[in-house]
C-alpha positions as CSV (number, residue, x, y, z in Angstrom):
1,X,102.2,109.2,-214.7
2,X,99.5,111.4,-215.7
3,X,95.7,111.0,-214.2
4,X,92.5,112.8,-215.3
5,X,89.9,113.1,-212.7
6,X,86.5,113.9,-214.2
7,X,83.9,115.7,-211.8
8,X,80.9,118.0,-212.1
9,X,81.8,119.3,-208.3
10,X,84.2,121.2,-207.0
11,X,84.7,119.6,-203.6
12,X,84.6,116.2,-205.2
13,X,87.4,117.4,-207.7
14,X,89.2,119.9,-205.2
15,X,89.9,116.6,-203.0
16,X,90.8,114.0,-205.5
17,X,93.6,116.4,-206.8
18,X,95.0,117.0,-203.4
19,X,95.3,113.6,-202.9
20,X,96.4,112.3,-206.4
21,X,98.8,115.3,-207.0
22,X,101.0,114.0,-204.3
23,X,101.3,110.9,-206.7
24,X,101.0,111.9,-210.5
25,X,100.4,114.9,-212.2
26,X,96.7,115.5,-212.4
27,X,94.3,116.9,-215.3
28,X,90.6,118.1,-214.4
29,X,87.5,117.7,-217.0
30,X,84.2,118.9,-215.3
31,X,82.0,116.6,-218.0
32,X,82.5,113.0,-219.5
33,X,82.6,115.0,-222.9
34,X,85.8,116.6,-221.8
35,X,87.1,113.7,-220.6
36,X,86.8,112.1,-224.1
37,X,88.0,115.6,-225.7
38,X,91.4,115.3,-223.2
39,X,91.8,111.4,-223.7
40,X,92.0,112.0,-227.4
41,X,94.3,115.5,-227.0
42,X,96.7,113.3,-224.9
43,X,97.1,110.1,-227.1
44,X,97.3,112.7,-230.3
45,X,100.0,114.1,-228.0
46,X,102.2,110.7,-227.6
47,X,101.0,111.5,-224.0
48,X,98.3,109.2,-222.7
49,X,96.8,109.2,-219.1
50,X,97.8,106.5,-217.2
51,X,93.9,106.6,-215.6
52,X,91.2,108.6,-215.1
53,X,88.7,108.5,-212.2
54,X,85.3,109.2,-213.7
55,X,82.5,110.4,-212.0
56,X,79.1,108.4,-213.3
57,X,76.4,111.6,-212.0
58,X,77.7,114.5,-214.4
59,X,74.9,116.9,-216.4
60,X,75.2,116.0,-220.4
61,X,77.4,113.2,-221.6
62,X,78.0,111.3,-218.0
63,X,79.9,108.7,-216.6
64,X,79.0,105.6,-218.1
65,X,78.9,107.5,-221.6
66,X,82.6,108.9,-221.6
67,X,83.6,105.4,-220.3
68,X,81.7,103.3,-223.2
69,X,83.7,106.2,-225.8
70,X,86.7,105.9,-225.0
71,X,86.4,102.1,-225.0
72,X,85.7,102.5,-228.6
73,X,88.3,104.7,-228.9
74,X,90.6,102.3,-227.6
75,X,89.7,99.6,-229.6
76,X,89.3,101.6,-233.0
77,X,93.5,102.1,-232.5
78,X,94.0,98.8,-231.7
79,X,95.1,99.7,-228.2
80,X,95.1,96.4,-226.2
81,X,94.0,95.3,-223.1
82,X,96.8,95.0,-221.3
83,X,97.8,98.8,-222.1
84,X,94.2,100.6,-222.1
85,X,93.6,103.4,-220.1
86,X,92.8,102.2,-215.9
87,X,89.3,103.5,-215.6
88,X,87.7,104.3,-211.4
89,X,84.3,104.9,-211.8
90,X,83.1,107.2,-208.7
91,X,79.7,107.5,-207.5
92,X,77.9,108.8,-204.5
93,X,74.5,106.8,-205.0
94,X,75.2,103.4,-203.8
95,X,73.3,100.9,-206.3
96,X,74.4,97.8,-207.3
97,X,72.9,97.9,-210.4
98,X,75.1,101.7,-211.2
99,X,78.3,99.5,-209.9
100,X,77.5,96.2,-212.5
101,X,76.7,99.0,-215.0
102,X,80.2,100.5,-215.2
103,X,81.8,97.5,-214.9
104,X,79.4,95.8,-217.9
105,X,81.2,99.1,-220.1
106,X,84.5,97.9,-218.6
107,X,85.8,99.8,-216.1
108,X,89.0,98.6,-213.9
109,X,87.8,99.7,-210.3
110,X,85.1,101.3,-208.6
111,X,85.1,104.0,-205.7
112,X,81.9,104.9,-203.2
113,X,82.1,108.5,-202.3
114,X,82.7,110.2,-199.7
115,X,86.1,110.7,-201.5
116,X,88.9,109.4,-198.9
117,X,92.4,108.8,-199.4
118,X,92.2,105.5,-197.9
119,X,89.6,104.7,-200.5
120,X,91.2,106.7,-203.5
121,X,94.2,104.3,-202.7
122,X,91.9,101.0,-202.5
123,X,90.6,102.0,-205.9
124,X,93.5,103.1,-207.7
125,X,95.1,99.5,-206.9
126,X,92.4,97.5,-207.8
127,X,92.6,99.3,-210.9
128,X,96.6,98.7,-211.3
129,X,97.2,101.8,-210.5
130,X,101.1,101.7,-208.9
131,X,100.7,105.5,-207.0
């Protein structure tokens, strides 16, 4: 399985892909526009990521917005439910209103930072995730 972990900090991104390396092979996108640029690149590819964990705090196009694209993208090929791409929204700023937010645009799980791999677990099976 391939992930794609999408965060503006290094820490934040340095730890997710030490812990979901041991599991998939890992992509990094430091903005939500790269993470639509690289979930396009790897279903032009025949390659799709099997998730992504998204960051929602990101400078430019953030969380919420990469999420709510590739939705669209998703359903402009017809890609059902069932198969769609397991979205883990992250987020340091606890809010309920962010949390009902990203799961309004249809995210799969959602995951309070600080980043642990108790918690990266938690999330990625809520999500469907089999790591």
């Amino acid at each position: 399985m391939r992930l794609l972990l999408v965060d503006d900090d290094f820490i934040s991104r340095k730890l997710m892909n030490v812990i979901l390396s041991r599991y998939a092979l890992c992509d990094i996108a430091v903005s939500g526009d790269e993470a639509v640029m690289a979930y396009k690149l790897s279903l032009k590819e025949g390659n799709p990521y099997g998730g992504v964990f998204l960051d929602i705090l990101m400078p430019g196009s953030d969380g919420y917005s990469a999420l709510e694209r590739i939705r669209m993208i998703e359903q402009d090929r017809g890609i059902r439910p069932a198969s769609r791409l397991k979205i883990v929204m992250c987020s340091s700023v606890d809010e309920p209103h962010m949390m009902m937010k990203a799961f309004k645009f249809q995210c799969d799980a959602y995951l309070m930072k600080p980043i642990t791999e108790e918690k990266v677990q938690e999330a990625a099976r809520q999500a469907g995730l089999a790591l």
